[in-house]
C-alpha positions as CSV (number, residue, x, y, z in Angstrom):
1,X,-25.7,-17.0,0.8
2,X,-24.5,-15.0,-2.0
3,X,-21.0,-14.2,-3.0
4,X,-19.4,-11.0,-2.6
5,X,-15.9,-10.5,-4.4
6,X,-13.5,-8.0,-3.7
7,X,-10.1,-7.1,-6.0
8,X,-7.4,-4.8,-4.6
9,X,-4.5,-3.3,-6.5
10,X,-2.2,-1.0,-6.3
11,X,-1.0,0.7,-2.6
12,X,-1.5,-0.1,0.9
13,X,-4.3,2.5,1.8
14,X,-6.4,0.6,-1.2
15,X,-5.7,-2.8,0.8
16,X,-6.7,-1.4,4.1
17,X,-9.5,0.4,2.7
18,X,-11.0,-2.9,1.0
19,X,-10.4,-4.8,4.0
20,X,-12.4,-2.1,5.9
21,X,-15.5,-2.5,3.2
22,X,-15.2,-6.2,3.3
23,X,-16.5,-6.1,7.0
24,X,-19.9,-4.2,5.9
25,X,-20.9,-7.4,4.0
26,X,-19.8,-10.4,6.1
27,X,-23.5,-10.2,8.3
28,X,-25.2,-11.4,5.0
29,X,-22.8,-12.1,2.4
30,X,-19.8,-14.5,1.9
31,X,-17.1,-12.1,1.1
32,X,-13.9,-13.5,-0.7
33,X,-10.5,-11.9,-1.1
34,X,-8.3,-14.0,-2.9
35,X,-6.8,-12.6,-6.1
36,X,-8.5,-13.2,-9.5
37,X,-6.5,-15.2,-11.8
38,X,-7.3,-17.0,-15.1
39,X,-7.8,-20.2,-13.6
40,X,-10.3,-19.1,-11.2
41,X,-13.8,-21.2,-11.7
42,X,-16.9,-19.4,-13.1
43,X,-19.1,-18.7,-10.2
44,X,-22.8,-17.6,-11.1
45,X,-23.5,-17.4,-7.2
46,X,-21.0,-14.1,-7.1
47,X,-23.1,-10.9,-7.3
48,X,-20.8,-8.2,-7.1
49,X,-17.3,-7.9,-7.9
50,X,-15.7,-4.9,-6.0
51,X,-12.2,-3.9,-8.0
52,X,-10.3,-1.2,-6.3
53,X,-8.0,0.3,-8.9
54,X,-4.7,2.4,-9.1
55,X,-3.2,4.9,-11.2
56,X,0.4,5.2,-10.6
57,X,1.3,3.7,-14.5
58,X,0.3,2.6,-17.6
59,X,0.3,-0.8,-16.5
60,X,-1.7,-0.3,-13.2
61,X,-4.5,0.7,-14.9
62,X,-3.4,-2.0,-17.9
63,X,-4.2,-4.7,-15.5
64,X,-7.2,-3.1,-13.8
65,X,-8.6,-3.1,-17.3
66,X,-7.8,-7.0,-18.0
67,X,-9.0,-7.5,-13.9
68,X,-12.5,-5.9,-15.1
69,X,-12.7,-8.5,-18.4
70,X,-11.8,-11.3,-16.8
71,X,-13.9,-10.8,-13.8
72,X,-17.0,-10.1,-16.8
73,X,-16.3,-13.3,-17.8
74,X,-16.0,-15.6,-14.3
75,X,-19.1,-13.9,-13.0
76,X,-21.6,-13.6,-15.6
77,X,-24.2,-13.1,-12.7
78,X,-22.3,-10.2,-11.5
79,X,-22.4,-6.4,-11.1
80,X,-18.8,-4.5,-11.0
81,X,-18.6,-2.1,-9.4
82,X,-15.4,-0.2,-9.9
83,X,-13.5,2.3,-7.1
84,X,-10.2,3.9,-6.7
85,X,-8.0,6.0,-8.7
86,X,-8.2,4.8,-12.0
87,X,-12.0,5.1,-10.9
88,X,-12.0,8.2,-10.3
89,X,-9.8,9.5,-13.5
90,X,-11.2,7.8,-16.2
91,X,-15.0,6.8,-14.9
92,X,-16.7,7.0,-18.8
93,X,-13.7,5.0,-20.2
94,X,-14.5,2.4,-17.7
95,X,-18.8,3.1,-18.0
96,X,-18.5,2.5,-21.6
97,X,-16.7,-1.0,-21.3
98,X,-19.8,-3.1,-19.9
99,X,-23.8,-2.0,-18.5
100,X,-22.8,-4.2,-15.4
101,X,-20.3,-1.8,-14.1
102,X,-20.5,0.8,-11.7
103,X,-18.3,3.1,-11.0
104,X,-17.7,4.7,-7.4
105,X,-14.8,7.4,-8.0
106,X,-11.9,7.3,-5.6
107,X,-13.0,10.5,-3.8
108,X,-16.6,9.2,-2.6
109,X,-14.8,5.8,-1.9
110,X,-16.2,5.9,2.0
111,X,-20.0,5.5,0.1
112,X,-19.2,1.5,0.0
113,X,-20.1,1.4,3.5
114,X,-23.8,2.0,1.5
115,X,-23.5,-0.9,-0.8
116,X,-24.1,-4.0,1.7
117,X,-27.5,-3.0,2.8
118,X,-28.8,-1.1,-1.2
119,X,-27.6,-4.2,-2.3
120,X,-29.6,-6.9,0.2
121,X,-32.7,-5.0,0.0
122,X,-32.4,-5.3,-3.9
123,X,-32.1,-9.1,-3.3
124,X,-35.4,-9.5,-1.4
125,X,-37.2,-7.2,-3.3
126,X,-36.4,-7.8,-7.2
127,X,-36.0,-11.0,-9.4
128,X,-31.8,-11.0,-9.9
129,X,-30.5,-9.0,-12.8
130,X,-26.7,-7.5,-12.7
131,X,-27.3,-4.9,-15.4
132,X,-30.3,-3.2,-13.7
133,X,-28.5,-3.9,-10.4
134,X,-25.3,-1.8,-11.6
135,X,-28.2,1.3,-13.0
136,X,-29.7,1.6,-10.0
137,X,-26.5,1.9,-7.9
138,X,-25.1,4.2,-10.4
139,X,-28.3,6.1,-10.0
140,X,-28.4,6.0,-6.4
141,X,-25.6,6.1,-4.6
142,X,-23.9,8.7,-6.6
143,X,-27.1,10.5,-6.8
144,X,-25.8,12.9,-3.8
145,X,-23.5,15.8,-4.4
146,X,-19.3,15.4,-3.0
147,X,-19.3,17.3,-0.1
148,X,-16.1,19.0,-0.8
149,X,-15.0,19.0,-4.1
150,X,-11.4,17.9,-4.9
151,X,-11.1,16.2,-0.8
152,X,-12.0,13.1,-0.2
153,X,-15.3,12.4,1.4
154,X,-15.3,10.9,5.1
155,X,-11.8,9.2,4.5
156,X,-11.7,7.6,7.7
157,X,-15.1,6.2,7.4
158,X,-13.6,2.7,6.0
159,X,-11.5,1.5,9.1
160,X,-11.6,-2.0,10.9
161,X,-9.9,-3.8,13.7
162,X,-9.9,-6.8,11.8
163,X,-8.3,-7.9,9.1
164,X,-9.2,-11.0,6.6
165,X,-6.4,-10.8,4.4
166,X,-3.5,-9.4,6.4
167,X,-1.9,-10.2,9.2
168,X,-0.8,-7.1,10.5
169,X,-3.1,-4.2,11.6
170,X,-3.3,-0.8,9.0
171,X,-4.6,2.4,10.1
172,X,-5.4,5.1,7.9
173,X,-4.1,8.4,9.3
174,X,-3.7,11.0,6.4
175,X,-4.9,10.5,2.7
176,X,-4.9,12.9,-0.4
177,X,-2.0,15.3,-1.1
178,X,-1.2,19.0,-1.6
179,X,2.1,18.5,-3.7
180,X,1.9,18.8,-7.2
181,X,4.4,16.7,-8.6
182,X,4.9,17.2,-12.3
183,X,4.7,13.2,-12.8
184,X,2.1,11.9,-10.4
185,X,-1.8,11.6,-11.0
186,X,-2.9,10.7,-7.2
187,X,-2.7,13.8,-5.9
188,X,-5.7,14.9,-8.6
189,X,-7.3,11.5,-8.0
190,X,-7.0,11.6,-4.2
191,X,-7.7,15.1,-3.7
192,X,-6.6,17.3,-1.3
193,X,-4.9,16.4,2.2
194,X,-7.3,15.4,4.9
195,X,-6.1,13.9,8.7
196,X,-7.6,11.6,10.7
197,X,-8.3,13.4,14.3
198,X,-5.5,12.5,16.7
199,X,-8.0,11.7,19.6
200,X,-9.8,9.4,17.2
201,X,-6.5,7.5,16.0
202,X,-5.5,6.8,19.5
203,X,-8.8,5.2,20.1
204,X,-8.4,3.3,17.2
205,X,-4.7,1.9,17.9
206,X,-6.0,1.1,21.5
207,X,-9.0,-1.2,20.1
208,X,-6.8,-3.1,17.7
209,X,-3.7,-3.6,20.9
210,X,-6.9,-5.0,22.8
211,X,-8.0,-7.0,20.0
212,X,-4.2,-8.9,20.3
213,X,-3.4,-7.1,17.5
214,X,1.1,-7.0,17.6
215,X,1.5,-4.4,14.9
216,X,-0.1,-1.4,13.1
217,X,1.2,0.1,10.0
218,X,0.3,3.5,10.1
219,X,-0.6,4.3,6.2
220,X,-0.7,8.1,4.1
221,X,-0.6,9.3,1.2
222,X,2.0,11.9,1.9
223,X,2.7,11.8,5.8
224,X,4.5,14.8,5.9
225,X,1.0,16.4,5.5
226,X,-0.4,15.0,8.2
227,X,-2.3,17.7,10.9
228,X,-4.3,17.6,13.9
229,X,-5.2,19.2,16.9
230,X,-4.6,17.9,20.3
231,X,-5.6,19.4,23.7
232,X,-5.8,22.7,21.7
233,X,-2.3,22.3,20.1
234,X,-1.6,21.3,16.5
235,X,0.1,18.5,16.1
236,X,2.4,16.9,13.1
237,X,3.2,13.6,12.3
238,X,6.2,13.0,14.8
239,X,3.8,14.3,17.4
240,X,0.9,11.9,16.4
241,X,3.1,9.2,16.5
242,X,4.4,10.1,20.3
243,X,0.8,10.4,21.4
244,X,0.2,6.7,20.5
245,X,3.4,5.3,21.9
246,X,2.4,7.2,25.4
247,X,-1.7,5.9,24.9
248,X,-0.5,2.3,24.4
249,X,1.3,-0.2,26.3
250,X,2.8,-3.2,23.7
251,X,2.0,-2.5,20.4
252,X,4.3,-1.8,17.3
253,X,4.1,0.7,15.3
254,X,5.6,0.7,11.3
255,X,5.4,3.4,8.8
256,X,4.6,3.3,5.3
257,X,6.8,5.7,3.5
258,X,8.1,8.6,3.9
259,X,9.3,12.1,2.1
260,X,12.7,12.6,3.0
261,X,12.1,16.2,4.2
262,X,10.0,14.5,7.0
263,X,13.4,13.2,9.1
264,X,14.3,15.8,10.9
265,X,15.5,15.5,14.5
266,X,12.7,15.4,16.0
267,X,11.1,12.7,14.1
268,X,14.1,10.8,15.4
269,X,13.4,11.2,18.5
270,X,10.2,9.7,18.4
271,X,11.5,6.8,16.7
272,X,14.3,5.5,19.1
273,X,11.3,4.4,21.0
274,X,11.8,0.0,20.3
275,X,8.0,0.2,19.6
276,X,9.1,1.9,16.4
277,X,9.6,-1.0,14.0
278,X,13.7,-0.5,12.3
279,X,11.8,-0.2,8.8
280,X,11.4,2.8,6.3
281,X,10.5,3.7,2.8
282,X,11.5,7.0,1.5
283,X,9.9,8.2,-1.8
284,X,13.2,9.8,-3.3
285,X,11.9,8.9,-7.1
286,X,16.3,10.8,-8.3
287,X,19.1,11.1,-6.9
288,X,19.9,14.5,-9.9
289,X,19.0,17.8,-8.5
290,X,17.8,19.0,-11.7
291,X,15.3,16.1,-12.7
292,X,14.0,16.8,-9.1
293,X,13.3,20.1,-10.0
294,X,11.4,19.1,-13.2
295,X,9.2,16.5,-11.1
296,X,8.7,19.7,-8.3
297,X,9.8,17.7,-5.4
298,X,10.7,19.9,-2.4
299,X,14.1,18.4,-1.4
300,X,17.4,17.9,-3.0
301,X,19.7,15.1,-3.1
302,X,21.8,15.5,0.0
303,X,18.2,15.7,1.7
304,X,17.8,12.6,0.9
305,X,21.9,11.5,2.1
306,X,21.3,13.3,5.2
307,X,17.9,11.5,5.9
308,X,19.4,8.2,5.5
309,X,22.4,9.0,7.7
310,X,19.6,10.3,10.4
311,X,17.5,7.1,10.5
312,X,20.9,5.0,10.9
313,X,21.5,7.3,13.9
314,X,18.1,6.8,15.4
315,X,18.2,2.9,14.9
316,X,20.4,0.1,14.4
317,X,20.9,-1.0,11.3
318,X,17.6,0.2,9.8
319,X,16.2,-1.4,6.6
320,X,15.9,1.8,4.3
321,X,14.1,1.7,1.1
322,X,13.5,3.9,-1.5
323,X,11.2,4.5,-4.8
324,X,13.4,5.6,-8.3
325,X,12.2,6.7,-11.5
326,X,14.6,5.8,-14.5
327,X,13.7,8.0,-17.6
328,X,12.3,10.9,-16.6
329,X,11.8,13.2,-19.4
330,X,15.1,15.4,-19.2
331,X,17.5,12.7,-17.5
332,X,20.4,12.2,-19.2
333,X,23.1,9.7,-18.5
334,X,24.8,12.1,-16.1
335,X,21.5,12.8,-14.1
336,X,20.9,8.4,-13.9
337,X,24.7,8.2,-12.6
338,X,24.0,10.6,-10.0
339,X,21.0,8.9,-8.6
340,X,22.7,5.5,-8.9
341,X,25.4,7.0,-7.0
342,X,23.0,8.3,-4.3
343,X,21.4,4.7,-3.7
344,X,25.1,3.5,-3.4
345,X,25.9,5.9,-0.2
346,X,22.9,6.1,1.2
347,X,22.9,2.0,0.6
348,X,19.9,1.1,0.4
349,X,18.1,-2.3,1.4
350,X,15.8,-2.2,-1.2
351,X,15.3,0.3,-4.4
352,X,12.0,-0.1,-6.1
353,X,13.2,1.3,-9.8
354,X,10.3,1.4,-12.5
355,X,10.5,3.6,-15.9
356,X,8.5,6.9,-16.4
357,X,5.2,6.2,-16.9
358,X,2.9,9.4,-18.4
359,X,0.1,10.4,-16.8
360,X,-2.9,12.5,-18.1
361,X,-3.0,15.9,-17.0
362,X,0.4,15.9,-15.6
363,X,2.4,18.8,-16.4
364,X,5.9,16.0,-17.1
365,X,3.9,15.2,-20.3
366,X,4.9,18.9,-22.0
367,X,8.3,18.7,-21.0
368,X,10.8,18.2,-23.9
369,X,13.8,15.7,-24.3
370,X,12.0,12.5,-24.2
371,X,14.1,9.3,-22.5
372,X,13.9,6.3,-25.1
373,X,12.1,3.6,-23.2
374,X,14.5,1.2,-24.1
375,X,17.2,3.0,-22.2
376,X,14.6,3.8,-19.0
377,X,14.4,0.2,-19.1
378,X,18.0,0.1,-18.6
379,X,18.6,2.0,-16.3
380,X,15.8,0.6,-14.0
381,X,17.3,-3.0,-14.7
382,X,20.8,-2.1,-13.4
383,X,19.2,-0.4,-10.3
384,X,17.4,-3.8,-9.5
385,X,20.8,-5.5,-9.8
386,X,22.0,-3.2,-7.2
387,X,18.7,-3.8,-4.7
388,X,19.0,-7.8,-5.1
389,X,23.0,-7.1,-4.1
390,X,22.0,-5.2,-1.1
391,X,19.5,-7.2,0.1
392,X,20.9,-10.0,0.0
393,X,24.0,-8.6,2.0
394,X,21.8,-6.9,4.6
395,X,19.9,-10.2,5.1
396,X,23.7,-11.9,6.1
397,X,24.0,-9.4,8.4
398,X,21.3,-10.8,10.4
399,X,22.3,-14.4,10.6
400,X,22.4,-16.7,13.8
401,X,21.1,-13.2,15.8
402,X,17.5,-13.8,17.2
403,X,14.9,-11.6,15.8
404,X,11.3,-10.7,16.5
405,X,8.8,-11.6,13.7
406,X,5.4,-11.9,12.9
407,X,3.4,-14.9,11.5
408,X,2.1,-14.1,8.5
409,X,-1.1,-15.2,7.2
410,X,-0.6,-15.7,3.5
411,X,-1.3,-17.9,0.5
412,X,0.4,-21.6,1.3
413,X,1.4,-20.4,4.5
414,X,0.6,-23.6,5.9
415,X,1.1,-26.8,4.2
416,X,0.9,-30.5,6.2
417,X,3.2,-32.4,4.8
418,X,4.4,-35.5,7.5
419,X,3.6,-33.3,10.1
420,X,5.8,-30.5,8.3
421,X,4.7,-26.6,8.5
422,X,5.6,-24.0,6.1
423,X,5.0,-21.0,7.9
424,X,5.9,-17.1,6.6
425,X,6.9,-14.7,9.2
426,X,7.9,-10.9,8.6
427,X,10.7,-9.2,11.3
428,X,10.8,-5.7,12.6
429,X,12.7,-4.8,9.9
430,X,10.4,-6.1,7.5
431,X,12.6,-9.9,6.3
432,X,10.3,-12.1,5.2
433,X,11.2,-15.5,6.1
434,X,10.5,-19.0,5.6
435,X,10.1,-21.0,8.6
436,X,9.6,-24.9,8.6
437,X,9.2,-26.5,11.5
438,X,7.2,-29.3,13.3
439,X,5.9,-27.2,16.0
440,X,2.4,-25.4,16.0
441,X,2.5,-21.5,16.2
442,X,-0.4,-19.0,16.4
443,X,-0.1,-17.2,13.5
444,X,-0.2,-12.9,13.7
445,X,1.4,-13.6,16.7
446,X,4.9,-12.2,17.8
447,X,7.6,-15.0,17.8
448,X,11.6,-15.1,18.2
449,X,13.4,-16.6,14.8
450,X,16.9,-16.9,13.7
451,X,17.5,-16.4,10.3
452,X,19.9,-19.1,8.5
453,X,20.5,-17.5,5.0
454,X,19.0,-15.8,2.1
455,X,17.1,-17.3,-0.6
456,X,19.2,-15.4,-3.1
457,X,17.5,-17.1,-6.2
458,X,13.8,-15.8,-4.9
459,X,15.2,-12.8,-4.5
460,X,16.8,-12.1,-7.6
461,X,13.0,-13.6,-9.2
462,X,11.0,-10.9,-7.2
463,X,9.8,-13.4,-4.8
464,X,8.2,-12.6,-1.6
465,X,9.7,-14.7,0.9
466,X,13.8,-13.7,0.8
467,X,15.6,-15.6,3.7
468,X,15.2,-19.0,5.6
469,X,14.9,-18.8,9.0
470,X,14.1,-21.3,12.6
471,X,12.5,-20.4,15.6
472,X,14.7,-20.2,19.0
């Protein structure tokens, strides 16, 4: 059986979305998922290579670049063929870099469900040969017109109720976006907003509660866009999500992110349901009023206070995190001590700080008053400081009180060592813990833990796993 190979990086809709394609090939391929490193083993038996690429920075497309060569070199038998963002943004830079790459752009991401079978009958029908492979493909399957130009095509198209490499459920309810933030690229390589139809995602989240499925994590590009129709009403977000609490009976529900102009009372509501997992990411990108303006984000600072303050309302003690660009053309030190003074009162669990990062064809790239990157830098190291702090103080407020989690199926999550397990486990309010124990536990399953203390050195290193915990 040939080998199929599939590379994600970059957000959690391109994770879902691969794991949705990866089904389409398991009948008559062996489909792996691991991530490609340096010391992988050259393997002539792979014949296609799927990379799924972002284009949020520099360095996201950086590494999909240094992905694409490396994966060249382990699979010398192998076609690429290369989807996503950066895919659909910069498909002749990435045409011109080897003849056994194809390139499926972002928007007409839904035509890998095409691949599996163009790709089998190419098997039994032609002597092996990667580059005429990677022609015909990028003759064939991109030989039809987009159906709607600037929208992506059949978004929903890649969904599963399985998962190979995740342990919690995803469901794709919204992609693209109609904001046109003077920074971001996605919006241009999404496309345009499109919603999954309400009646259809209730069907979905029912199949994956009957499949013993705990959790979903309910995925969007920009969730405050989301829009459906249901029994002749039109529906929003809030309203989705109430539809799914009434049309289920056990499952939990998590959200992705969120635009702070999305928590408004009634959104609240909604969430006091204990389904609702105590777990939220706001994109807030400055806490500076005028560097919001500049990016053309809709909301202002104390939009983003009073969001905070309503989630802490709605649930107890709520793990809140948040997105910040340091160095936004424009931000002066002033503008920086404002933010930082925003993500101290609105205290934040987490804060994901990374410099400005220019983007082709974004209108951020005209703007005067370049930030030094040196000093973006800076300013994104001392908001790091500040998350490790506050993480590691929300994770103590936690200890000794019994908490739901679920086992996570991840690399080394289970090493035998005198009859010794290492198992991961994430909580409702998204800890991930270390749990080592002697007794055997089905993992994606819902257990009870206690958590004992943080790993403060593994957080301050970026590691994954941040607290130790036991099972009660």
């Amino acid at each position: 059986m040939k080998t199929i190979r599939i590379e994600t990086l970059g957000c959690r809709l391109n994770q879902i979305e691969s794991e949705a394609a990866a089904h389409y090939f398991l009948k008559d391929f062996d489909v792996q998922m691991q991530g490609l490193s340096a010391k992988a083993t050259e393997d002539k038996n792979t014949v296609l290579v799927i990379i799924n690429t972002c284009t949020v920075t520099q360095k996201a497309e950086q590494k999909a670049r240094r992905i694409i060569r490396l994966a060249l070199k382990k699979y010398e038998n192998a076609a690429l063929l290369i989807t996503g963002c950066y895919a659909q943004l910069s498909a002749p830079e990435l045409l011109k870099m080897d003849k056994r790459i194809i390139v499926l752009g972002g928007q007409i991401k839904s035509r890998l469900v095409e691949v599996p079978s163009l790709l089998k009958n190419y098997l039994e029908e032609n002597k092996w040969k990667a580059e005429a492979f990677a022609e015909f493909l990028n003759n064939s399957i991109k030989s039809k017109p987009q159906e709607k130009l600037n929208f992506p095509e059949e978004s929903f198209k890649l969904a599963g109720t399985s998962f190979l490499s995740h342990s919690r459920a995803a469901l794709k309810i919204q992609d693209g976006c109609n904001n046109n933030c003077s920074y971001c690229a996605i919006h241009m390589a999404r496309g345009h907003s499109v919603s999954i139809d309400a009646e259809v995602a209730i069907k979905r989240v029912q199949e994956l509660e009957e499949k013993g499925n705990e959790e979903v994590v309910l995925t969007t590009v920009n969730i405050g866009q989301y829009k459906s129709e249901y029994k002749g009403k039109e529906i929003r977000f809030p309203g989705l999500l109430k539809l799914l609490l009434e049309n289920t009976k056990s499952i939990r529900f998590r959200i992705s992110s969120l635009y702070p102009e999305v928590v408004d009372d009634e959104f609240c509501r909604v969430i006091k349901d204990q389904r609702v997992q105590p777990h939220f990411h706001l994109s807030v990108q400055s806490g500076s009023n005028k560097i919001l303006k500049l990016m053309n984000r809709v909301y202002k600072a104390e939009d983003v206070l009073n969001a905070c303050k309503k989630l802490k309302t709605a649930k107890e003690n709520p793990f809140i995190a948040c997105d910040i660009i340091t160095g936004f053309p424009g931000e002066t030190n002033d503008d920086f001590d404002l933010t930082y003074k925003l993500c101290k009162d609105c205290d934040f669990t987490w804060i994901h700080a990374f410099p400005y990062s220019e983007r082709p064809g974004t209108k951020a790239i005209e703007l005067p008053q370049k930030v030094p990157q040196s000093v973006s830098d800076e300013r994104a190291r001392k908001l790091n400081e500040l998350a490790v702090k506050n993480k590691i103080e929300y994770i103590k407020i936690f200890i000794d009180k019994p908490m739901d989690a679920i086992l996570e199926t991840v690399k080394s999550s289970q090493l035998f060592a005198g009859n010794i397990i290492h198992y991961h486990a994430v909580t409702s309010n998204f800890l991930h813990c270390e749990i080592i124990s002697k007794e055997t536990r089905e993992q994606r399953k819902l257990v009870k833990i206690k958590i004992l203390s943080p790993m403060e050195d593994r957080i301050q290193k970026g590691g994954e796993l941040e607290a130790r915990a036991v099972f009660v």
